[in-house]
C-alpha positions in Angstrom: -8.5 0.9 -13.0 -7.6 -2.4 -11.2 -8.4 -4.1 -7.9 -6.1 -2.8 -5.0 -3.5 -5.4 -3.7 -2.4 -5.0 -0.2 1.0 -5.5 1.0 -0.7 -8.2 2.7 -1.0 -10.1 -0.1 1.2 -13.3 -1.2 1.7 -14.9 -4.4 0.5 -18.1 -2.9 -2.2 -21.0 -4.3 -5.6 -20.2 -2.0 -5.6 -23.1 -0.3 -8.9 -22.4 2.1 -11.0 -19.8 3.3 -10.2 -18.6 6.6 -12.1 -15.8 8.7 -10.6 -13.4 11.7 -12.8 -11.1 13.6 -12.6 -8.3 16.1 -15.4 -6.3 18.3 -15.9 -2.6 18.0 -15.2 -1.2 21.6 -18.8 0.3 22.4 -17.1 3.9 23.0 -16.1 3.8 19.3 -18.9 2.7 18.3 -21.0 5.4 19.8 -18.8 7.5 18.5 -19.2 6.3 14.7 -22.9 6.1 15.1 -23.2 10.1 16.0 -20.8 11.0 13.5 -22.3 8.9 10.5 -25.8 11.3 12.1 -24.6 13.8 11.6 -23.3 13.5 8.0 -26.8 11.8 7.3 -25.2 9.1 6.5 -25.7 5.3 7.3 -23.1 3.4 10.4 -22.8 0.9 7.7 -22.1 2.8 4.9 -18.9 4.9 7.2 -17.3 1.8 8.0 -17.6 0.7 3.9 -16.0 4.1 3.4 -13.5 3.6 6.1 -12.5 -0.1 4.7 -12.2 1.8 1.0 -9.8 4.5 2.5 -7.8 1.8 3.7 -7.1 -0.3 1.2 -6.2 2.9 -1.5 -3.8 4.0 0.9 -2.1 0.2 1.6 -2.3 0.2 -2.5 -1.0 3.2 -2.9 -3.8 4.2 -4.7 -6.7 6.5 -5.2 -8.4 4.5 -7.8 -9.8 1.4 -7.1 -12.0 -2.0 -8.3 -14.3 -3.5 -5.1 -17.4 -5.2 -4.9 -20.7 -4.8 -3.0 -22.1 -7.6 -1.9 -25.4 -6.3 -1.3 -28.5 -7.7 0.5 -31.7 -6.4 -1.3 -34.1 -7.3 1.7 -33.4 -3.7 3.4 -34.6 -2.4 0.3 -38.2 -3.5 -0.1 -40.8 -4.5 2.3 -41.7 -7.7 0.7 -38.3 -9.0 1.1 -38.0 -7.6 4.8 -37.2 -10.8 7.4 -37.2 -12.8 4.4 -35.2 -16.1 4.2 -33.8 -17.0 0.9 -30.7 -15.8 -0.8 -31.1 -12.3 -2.0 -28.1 -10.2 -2.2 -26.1 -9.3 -5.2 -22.5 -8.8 -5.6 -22.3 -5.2 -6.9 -19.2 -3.8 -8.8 -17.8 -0.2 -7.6 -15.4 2.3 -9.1 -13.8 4.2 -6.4 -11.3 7.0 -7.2 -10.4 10.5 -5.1 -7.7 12.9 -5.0 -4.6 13.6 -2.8 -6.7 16.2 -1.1 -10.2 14.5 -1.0 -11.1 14.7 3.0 -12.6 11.5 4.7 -16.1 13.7 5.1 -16.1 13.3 1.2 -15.5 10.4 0.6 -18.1 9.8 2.8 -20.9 11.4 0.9 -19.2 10.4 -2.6 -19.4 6.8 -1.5 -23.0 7.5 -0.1 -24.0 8.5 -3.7 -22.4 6.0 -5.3 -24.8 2.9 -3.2 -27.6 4.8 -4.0 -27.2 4.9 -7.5 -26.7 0.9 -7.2 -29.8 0.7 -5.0 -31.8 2.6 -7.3 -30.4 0.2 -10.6 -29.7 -3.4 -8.8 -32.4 -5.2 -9.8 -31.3 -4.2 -13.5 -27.8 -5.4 -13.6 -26.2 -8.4 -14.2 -22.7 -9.8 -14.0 -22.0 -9.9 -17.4 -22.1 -5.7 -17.0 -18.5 -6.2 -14.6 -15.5 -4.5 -16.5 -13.0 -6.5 -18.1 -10.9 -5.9 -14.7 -12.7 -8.4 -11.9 -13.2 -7.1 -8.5 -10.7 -9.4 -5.8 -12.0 -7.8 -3.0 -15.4 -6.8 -1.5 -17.5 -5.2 1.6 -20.5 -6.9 2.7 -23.0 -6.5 6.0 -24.6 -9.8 7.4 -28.2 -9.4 7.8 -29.9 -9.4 11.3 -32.7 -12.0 11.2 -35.4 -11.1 13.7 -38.1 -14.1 14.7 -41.3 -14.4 12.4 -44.8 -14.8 13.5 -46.8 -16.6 10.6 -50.4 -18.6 10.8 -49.3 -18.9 14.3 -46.0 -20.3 14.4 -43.0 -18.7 15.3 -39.4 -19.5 13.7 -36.3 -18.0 13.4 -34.0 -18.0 10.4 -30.2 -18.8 10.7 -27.6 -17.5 8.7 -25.3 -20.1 6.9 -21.8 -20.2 7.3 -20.4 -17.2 5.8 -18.3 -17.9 2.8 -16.4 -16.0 -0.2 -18.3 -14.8 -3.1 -16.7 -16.4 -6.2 -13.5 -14.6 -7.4 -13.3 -12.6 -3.9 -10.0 -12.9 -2.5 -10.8 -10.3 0.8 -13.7 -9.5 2.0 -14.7 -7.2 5.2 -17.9 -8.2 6.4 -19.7 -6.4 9.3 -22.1 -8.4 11.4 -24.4 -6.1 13.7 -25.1 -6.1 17.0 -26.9 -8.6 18.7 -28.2 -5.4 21.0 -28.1 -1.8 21.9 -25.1 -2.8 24.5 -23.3 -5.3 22.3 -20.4 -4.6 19.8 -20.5 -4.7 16.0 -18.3 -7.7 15.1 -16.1 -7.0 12.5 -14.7 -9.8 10.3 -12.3 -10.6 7.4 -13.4 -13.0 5.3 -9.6 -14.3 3.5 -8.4 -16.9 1.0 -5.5 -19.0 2.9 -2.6 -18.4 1.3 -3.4 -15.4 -0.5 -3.2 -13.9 3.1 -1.6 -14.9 6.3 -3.5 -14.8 9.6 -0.8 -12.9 11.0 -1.3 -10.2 8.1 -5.1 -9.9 8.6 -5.0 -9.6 11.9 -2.6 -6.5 11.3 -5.0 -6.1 8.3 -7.7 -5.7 10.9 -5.4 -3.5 13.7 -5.2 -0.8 11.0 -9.0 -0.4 10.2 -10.0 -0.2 13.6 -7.1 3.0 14.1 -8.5 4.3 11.0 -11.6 4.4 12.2 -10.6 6.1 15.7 -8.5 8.4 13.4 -11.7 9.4 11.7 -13.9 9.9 14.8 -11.0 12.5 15.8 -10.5 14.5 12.5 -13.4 13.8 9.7 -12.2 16.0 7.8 -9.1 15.5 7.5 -7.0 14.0 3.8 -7.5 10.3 4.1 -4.0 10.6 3.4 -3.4 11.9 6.3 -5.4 9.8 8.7 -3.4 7.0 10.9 -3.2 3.6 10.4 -0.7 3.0 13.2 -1.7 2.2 16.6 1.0 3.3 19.9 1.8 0.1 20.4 2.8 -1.0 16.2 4.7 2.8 16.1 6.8 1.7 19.1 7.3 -2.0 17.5 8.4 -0.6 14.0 10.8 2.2 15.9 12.7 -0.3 18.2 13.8 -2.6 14.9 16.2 0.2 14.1 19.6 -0.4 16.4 20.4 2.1 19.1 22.4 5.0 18.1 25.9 4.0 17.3 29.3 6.6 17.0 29.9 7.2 13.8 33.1 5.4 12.0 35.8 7.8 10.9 35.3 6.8 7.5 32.4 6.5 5.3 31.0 2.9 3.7 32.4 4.4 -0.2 35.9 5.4 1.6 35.9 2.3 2.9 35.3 0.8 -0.3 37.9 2.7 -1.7 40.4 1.9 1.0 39.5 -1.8 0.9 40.1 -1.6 -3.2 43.8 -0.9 -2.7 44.3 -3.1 0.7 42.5 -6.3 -1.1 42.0 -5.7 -4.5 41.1 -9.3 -5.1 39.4 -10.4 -2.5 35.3 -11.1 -3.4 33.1 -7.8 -2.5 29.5 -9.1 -4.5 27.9 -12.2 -5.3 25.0 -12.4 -6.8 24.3 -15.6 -8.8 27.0 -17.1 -10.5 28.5 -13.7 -10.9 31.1 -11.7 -8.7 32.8 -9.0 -8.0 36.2 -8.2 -6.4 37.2 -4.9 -4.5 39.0 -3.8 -7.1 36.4 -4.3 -9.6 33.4 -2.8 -7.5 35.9 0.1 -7.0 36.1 0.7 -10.7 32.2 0.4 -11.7 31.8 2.6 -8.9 33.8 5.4 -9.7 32.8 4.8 -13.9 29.1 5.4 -12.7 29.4 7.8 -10.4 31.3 10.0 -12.8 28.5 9.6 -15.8 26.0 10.0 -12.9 27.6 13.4 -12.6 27.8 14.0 -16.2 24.0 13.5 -16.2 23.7 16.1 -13.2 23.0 14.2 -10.8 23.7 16.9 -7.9 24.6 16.6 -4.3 21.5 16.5 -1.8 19.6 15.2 -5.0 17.1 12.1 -4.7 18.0 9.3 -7.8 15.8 6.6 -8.3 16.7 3.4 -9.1 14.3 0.8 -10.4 16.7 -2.0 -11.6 16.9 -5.8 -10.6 18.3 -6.9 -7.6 21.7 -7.5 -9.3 25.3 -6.6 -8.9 24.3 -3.2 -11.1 21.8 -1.8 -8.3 24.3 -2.1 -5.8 27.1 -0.3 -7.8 24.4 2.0 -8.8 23.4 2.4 -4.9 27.0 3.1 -4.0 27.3 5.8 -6.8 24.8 7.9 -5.9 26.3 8.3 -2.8 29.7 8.9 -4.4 28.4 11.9 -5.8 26.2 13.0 -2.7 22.7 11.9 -3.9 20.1 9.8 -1.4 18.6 6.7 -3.7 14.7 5.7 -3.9 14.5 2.0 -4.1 11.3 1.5 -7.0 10.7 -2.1 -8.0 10.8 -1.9 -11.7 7.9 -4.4 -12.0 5.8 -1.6 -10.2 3.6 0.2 -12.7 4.7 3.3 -14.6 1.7 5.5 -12.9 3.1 4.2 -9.4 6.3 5.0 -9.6 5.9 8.4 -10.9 4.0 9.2 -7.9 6.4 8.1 -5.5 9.3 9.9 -7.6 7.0 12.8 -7.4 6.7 12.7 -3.7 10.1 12.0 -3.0 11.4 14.7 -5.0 13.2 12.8 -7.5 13.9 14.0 -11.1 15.8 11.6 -12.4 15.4 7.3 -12.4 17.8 5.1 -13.5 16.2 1.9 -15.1 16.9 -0.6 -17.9 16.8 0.3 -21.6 13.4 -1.5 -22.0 11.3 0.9 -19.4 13.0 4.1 -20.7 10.6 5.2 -23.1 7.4 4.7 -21.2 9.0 7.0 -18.4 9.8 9.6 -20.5 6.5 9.7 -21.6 5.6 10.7 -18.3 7.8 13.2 -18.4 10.5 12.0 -16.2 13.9 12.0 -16.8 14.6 8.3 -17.4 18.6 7.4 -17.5 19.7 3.5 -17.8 23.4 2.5 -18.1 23.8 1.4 -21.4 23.2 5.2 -21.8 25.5 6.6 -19.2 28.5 4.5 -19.6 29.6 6.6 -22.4 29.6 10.1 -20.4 32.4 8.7 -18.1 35.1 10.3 -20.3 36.8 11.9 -17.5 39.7 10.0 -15.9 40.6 11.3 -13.5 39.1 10.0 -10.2 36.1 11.4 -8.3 36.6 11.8 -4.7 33.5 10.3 -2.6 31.0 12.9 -1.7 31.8 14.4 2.3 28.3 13.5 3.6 26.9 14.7 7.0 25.1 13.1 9.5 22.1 15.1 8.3 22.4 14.3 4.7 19.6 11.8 3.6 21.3 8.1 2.7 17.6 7.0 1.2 14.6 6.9 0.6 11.6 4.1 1.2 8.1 4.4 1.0 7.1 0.9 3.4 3.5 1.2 2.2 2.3 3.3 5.0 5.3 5.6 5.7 7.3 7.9 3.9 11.1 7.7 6.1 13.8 9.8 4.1 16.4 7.8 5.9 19.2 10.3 7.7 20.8 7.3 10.1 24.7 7.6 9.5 26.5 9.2 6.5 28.1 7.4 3.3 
């Protein structure tokens, strides 16, 4: 079990800690409020839930590190309008299945503070796991005025700032009165994170959120991230419709093979190739591919380098009438069996190094050292007659699952 690592996050030096913040519209507010009432749970303790839920599904997980940080003063009376500093920074193990509904969660999560409520004054950090927590959920307390041998003072709260190793933090600070929002902020090491990203960070909890309010029990898988106003962004970056050419990309290829054999068709570092050449490694993959059984309408994924190899193998799974699910191979074996397994993909075709531990998982792992040697066959293999409807590929862009039908190959 790790901590979960947004898309939002760059391999960057932290340079600063930087804070953005939003207000809860009051509807949704009210809204939250009766339904954490109703499952006798705590407005606090939904929006931790909620800020869990998103983060395992921008991870791609259901398992997750996170931290606590955890003001004791609500918990005794002693400590109650107390100035001082007395919270903790509380690990928590968070994992649910593909199925678990938000309600859940809810209570799982509920459970989960109690038993660190119950135990806090007993821990200490040298209890954490060897894997550290990089990101964490915190509520600023509400200082009321205090009345004491007849003087009256308020306490003020310091400037917030990141609990050591914290990368990301959501912190909620409450209202200031029964008509005044909840503020919700992100707490974010510069350069880890980009304003720009935790803003959108930020966009997506508070649709979460609505999309809880509507359906509680619905799959946090299923829940919505996307507000109208991001969908319509993401749908107008694709082009407008276009005709479709006479010919296909791979006849074009093919064609372009004998009309220029030598003219450069791939760069990729100091290494080239030309039609002719691409033409070749083409139609040699494509007919092991086939060999392997690699079927028309079949999804093959391919978690090689970006190199001149994963754009021949690219090109010959369409040869032989298969869509292609791009997998970074530096992804984690557990990750990219899920994604196979969602995408419907049987087979992957990786380097010689990452064979084993995928077959281990039961997947069908090819690499090319491997398949080279089934391309007996000479005679050439005539590129796949695709439809409009067939799929071209498949991406999983961290919140959506798009099997790619846009123009055949």
């Amino acid at each position: 079990m790790s901590a979960p690592w947004p898309a939002y996050r760059q391999d960057q030096p932290a340079t600063h800690q930087a804070h953005h913040q939003v207000n809860l519209p009051l509807a949704l507010q009210g809204q939250l409020q009766r339904l954490a009432d109703a499952r006798q749970a705590s407005l606090d303790t939904l929006l931790q839930a909620a800020w869990w839920a998103l983060l395992g599904r921008l991870g791609d997980s259901n398992r997750l590190l996170g931290a606590w940080q955890h003001d004791a003063r609500q918990d005794y009376d002693y400590f109650a309008n107390s100035a001082g500093a007395l919270s903790k920074l509380l690990p928590l193990c968070l994992q649910w299945a593909d199925e678990t509904r938000f309600g859940e969660h809810l209570a799982a999560l509920g459970a989960a503070l109690e038993q660190h409520v119950a135990w806090q004054e007993y821990w200490v950090p040298e209890w954490v796991p060897t894997a550290v927590p990089t990101v964490a959920f915190s509520t600023t307390p509400a200082l009321a005025p205090q009345v004491a041998g007849g003087l009256c003072w308020q306490g003020e709260l310091l400037a917030p700032r990141l609990p050591t190793g914290i990368e990301l933090q959501l912190r909620i600070c409450p209202a200031a009165g029964a008509d005044q929002p909840i503020t919700v902020s992100l707490d974010y090491l510069a350069g880890r994170y980009s304003a720009r990203g935790m803003q959108g960070l930020l966009e997506q909890y508070i649709e979460l959120l609505r999309s809880i309010v509507q359906a509680p029990d619905r799959p946090l898988r299923q829940l919505n991230l996307l507000g109208e106003a991001e969908r319509q962004r993401l749908l107008s970056i694709n082009p407008a419709p276009q005709p479709l050419a006479a010919t296909s990309l791979a006849a074009q290829i093919s064609q372009w093979a004998i009309d220029t054999p030598d003219a450069l068709a791939l760069v990729a570092g100091d290494a080239g190739l030309s039609y002719a050449q691409l033409e070749l490694a083409v139609q040699r993959l494509a007919l092991a591919l086939q060999q392997a059984g690699v079927q028309p309408g079949a999804v093959l994924a391919l978690a090689l380098p970006r190199s001149l190899d994963w754009v021949v193998a690219m090109l010959a799974s369409w040869r032989v009438g298969a869509a292609y699910l791009a997998l970074e191979p530096h992804w984690p074996v557990a990750r990219q069996v899920r994604l196979m397994t969602q995408a419907g993909a049987t087979q992957v075709l990786v380097e010689p190094a990452a064979v084993a531990s995928l077959r281990e998982q039961g997947i069908e792992a090819l690499s090319l050292d491997s398949l080279y040697p089934l391309a007996v066959d000479t005679a050439r293999l005539q590129p796949h007659a695709a439809s409009a409807s067939d799929a071209a590929y498949v991406l999983f862009l961290s919140l959506i699952h798009i099997s790619e039908p846009t123009r055949p190959y």
